[in-house]
DSSP file (Angstrom, degrees, kcal/mol; ACC not computed):
  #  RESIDUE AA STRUCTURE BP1 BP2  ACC     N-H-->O    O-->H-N    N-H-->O    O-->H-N    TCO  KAPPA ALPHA  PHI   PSI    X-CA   Y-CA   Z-CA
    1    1 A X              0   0    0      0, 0.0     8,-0.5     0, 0.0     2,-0.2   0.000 360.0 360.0 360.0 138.9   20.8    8.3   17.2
    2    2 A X        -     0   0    0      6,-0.1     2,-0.2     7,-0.1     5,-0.1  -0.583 360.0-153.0-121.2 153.3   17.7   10.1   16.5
    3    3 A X  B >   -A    6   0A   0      3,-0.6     2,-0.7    -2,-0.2     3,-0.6  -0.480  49.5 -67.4-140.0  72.0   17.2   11.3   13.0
    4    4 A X  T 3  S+     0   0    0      1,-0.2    -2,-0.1    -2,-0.2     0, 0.0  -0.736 118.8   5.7  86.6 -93.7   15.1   14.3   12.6
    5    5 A X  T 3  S+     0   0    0     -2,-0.7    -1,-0.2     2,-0.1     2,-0.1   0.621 110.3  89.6 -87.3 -20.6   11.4   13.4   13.4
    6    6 A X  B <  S-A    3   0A   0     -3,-0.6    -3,-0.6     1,-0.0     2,-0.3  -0.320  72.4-118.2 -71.0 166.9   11.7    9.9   14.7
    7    7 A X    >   -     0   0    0      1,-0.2     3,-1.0    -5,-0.1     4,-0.2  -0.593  52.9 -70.6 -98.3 158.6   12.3    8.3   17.5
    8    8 A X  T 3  S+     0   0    0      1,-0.3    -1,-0.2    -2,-0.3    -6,-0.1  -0.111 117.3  13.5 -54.8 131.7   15.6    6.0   18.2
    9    9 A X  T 3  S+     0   0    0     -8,-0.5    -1,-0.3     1,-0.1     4,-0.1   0.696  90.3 116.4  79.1  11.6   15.6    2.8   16.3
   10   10 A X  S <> S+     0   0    0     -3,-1.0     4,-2.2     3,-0.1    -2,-0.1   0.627  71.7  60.1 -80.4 -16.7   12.6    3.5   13.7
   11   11 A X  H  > S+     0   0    0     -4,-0.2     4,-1.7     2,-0.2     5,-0.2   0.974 108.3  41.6 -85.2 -34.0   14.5    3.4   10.8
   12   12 A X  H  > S+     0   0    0      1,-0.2     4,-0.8     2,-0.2     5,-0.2   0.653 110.7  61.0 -83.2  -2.0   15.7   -0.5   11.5
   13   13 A X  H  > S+     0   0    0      3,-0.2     4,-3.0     2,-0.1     5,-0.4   0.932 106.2  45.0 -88.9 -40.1   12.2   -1.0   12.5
   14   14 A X  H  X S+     0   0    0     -4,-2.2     4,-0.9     2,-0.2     5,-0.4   0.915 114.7  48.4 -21.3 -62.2   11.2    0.0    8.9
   15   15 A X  H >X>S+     0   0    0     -4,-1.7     3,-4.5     2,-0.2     4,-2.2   0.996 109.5  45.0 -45.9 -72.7   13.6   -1.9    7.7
   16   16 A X  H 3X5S+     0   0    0     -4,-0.8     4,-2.6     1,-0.3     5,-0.3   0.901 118.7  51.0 -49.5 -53.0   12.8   -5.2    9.8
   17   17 A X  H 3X5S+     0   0    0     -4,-3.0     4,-0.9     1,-0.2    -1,-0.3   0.712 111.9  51.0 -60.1 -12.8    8.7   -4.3    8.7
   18   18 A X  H <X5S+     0   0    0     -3,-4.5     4,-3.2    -4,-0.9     5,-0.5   0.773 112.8  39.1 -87.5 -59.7    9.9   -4.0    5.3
   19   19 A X  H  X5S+     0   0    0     -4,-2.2     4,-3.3    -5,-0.4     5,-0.2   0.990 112.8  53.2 -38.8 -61.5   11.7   -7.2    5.0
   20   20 A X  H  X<S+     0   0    0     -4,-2.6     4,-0.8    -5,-0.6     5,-0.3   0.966 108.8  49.5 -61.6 -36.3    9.4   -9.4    6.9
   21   21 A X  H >X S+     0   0    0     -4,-0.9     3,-1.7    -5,-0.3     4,-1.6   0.963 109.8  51.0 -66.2 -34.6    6.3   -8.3    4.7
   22   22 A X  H 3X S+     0   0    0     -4,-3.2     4,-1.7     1,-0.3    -1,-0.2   0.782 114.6  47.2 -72.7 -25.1    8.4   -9.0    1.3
   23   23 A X  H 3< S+     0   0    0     -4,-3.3    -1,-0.3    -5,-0.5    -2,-0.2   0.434 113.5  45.2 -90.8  22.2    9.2  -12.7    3.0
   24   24 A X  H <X S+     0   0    0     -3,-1.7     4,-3.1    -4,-0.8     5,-0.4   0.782 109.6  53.7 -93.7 -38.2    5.5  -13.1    3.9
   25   25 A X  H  X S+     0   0    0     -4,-1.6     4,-2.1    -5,-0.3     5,-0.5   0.921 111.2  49.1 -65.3 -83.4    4.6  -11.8    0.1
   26   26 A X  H >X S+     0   0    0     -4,-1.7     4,-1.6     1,-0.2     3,-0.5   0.843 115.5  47.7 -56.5 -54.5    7.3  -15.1   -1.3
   27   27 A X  H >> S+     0   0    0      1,-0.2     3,-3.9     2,-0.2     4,-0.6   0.820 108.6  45.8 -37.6 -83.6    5.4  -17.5    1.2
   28   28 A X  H 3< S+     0   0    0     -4,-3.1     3,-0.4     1,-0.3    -1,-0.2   0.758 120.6  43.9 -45.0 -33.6    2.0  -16.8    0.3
   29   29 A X  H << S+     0   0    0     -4,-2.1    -1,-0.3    -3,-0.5    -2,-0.2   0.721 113.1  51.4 -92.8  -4.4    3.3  -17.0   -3.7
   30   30 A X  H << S+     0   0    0     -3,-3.9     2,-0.4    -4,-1.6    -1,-0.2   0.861  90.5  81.4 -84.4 -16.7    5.3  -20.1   -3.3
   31   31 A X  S  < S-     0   0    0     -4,-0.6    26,-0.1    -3,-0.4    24,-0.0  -0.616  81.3-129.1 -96.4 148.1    2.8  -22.4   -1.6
   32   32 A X        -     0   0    0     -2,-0.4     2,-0.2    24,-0.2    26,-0.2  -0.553  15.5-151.5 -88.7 162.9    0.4  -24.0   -4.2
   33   33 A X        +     0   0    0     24,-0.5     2,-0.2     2,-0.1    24,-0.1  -0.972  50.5  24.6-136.0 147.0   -3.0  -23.6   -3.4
   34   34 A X  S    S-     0   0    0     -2,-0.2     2,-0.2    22,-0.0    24,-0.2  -0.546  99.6 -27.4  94.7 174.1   -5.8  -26.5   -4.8
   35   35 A X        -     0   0    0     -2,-0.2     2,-0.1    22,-0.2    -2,-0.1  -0.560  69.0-113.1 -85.0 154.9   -6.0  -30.0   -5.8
   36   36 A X        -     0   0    0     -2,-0.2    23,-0.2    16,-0.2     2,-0.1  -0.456  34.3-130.3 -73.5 144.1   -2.5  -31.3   -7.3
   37   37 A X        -     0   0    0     21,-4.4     3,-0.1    -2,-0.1    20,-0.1  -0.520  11.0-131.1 -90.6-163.7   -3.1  -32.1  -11.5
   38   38 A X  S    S+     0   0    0      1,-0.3     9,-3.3    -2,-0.1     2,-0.4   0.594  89.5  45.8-116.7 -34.7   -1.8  -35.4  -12.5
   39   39 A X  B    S-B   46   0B   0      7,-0.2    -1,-0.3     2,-0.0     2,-0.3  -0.909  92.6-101.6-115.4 157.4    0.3  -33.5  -15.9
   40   40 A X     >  -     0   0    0      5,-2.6     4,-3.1    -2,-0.4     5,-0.2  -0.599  28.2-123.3 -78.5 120.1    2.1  -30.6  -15.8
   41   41 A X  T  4 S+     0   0    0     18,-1.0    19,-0.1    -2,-0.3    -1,-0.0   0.056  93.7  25.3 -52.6  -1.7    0.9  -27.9  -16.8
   42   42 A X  T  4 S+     0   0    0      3,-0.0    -1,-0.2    17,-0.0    18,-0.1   0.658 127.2  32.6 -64.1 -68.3    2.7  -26.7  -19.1
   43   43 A X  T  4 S-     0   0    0      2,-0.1    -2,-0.2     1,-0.0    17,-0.0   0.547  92.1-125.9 -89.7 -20.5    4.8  -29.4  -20.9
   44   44 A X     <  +     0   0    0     -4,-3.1     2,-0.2     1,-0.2    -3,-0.1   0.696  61.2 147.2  74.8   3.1    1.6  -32.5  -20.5
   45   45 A X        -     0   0    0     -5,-0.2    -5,-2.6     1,-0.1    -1,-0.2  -0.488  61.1-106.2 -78.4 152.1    4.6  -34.8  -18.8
   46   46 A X  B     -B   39   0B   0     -7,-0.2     2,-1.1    -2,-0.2    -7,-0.2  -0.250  32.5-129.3 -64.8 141.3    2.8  -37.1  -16.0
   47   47 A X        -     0   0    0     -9,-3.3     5,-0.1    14,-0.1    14,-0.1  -0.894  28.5-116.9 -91.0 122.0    3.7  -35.7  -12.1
   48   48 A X    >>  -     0   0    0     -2,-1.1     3,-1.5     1,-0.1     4,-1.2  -0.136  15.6-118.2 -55.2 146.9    4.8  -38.5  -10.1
   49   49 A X  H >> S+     0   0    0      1,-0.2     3,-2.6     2,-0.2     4,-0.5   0.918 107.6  70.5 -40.6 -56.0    2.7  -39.3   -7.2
   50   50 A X  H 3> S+     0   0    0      1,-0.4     4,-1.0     2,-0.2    -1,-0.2   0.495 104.7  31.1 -57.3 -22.5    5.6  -38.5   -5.1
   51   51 A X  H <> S+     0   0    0     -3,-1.5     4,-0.6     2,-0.2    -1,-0.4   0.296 108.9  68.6-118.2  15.2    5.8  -35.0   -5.5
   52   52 A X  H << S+     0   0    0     -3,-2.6     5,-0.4    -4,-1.2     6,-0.3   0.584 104.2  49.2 -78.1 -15.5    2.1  -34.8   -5.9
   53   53 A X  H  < S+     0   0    0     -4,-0.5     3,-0.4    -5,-0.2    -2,-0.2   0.892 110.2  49.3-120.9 -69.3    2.1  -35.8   -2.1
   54   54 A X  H  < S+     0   0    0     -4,-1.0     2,-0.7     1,-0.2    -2,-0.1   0.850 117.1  32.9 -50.3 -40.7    4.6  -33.4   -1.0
   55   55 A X  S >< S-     0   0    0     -4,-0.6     3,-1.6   -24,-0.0    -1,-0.2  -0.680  78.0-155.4-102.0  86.1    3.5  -30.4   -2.3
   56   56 A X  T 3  S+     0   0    0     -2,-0.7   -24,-0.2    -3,-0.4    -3,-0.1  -0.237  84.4  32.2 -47.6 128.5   -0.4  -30.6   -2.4
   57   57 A X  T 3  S+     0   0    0     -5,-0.4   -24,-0.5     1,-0.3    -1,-0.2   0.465  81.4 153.2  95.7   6.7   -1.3  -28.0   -5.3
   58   58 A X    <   +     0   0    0     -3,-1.6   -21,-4.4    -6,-0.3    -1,-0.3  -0.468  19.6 177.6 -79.5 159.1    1.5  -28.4   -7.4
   59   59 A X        +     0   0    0     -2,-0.2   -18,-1.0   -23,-0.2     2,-0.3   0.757  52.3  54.0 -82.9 -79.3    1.2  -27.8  -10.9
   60   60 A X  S    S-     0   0    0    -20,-0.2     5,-0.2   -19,-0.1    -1,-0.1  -0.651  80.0-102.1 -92.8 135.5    4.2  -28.1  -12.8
   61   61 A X     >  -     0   0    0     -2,-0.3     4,-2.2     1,-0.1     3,-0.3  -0.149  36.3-108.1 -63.5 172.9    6.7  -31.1  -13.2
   62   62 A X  H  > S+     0   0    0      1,-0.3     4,-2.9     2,-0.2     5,-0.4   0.967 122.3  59.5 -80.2 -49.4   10.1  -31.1  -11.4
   63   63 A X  H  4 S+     0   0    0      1,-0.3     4,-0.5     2,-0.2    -1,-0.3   0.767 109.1  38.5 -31.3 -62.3   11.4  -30.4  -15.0
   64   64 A X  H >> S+     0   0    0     -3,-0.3     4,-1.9     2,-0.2     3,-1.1   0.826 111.2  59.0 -54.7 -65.7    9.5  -27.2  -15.5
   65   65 A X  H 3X S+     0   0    0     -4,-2.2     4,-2.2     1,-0.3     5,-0.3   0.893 109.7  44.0 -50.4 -60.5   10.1  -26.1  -11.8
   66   66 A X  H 3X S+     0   0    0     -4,-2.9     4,-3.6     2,-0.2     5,-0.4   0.819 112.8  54.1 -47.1 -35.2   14.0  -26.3  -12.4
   67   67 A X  H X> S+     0   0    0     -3,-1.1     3,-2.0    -4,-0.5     4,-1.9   0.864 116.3  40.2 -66.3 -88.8   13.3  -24.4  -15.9
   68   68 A X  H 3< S+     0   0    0     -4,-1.9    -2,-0.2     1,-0.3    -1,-0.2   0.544 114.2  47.8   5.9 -63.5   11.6  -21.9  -13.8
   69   69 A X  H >< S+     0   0    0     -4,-2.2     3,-1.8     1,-0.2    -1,-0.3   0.900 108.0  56.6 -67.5 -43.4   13.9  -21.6  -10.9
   70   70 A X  H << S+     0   0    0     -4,-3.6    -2,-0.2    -3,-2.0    -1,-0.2   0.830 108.6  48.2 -69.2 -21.3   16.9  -21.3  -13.3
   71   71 A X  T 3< S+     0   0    0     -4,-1.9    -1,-0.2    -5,-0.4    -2,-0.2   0.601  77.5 129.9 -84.4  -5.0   15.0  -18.0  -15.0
   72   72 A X    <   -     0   0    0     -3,-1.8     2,-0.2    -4,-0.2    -3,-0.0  -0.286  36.4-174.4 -62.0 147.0   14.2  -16.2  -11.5
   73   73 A X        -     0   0    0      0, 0.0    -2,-0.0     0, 0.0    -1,-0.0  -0.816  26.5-119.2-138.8 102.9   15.5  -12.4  -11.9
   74   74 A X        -     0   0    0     -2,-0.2     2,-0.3     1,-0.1     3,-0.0  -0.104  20.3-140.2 -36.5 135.0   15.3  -10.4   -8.7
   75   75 A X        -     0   0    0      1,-0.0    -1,-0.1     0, 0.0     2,-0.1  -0.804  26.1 -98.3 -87.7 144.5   13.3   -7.7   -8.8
   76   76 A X        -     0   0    0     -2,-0.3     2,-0.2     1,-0.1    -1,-0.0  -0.441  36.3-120.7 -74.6 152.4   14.4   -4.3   -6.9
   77   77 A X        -     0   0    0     -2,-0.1     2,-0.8     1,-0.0    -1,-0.1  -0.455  21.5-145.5 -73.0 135.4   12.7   -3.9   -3.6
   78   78 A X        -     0   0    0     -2,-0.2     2,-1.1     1,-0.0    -1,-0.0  -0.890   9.7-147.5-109.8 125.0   10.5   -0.4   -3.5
   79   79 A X        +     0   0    0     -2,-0.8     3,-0.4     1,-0.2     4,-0.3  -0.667  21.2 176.8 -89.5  78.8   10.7    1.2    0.2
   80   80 A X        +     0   0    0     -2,-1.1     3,-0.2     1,-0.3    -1,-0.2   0.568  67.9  56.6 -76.0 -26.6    7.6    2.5    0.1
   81   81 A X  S    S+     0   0    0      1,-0.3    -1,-0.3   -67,-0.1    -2,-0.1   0.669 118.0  38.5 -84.8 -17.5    8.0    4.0    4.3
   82   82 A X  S    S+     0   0    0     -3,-0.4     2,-0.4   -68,-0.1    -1,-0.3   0.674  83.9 113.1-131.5  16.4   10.9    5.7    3.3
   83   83 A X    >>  -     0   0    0     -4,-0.3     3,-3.7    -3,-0.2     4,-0.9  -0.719  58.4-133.9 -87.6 140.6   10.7    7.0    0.4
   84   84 A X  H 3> S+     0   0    0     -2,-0.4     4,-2.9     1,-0.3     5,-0.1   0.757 104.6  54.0 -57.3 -44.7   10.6   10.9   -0.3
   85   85 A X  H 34 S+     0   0    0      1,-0.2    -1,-0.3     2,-0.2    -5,-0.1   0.621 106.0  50.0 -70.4 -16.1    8.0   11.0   -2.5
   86   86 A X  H <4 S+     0   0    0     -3,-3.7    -1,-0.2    -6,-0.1     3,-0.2   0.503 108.1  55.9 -81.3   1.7    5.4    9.1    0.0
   87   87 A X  H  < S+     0   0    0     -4,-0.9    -2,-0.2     1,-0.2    -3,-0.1   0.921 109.1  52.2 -86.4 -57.9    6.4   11.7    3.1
   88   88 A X     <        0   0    0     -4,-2.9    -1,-0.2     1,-0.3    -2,-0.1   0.453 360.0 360.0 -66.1   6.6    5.3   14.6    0.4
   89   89 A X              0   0    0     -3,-0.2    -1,-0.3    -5,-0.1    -2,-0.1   0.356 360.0 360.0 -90.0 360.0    1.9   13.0   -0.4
């Protein structure tokens, strides 16, 4: 079904272009980047070797990470292709 000036099937390609860039955006800020420290940057507790060695570039102790994880708050998504106010620009 064709929806005014588009062509069939552009709004779920919007979608699917919207989606994919916001999971490229959480890659690129989840992978550390750098040499691993040896304490955590925050709290000064020692990183075990073991997770210094799986994630090359980490930072923060498992402790921290958990503090961290447990405090994520989704943000709302802005749909910048479809929104009214970028068509009127």
């Amino acid at each position: 079904m064709a929806g005014g000036w588009s062509r069939d099937g552009a709004v779920n390609e919007q979608i699917d272009a919207s989606i994919n860039e916001e999971l490229e955006r959480m890659r690129a800020r989840r992978t550390p980047v750098g040499e691993s420290l040896a304490e955590c940057a925050e709290c000064g507790e020692p990183i075990p070797e073991a997770r210094r060695k799986a994630l090359p570039g980490v930072k923060i102790c498992i402790d921290c990470q958990e503090e961290r994880d447990g405090a994520f708050r989704a943000r709302p998504g802005i749909n910048r292709r479809g929104s009214k106010d970028s068509q009127l620009k």
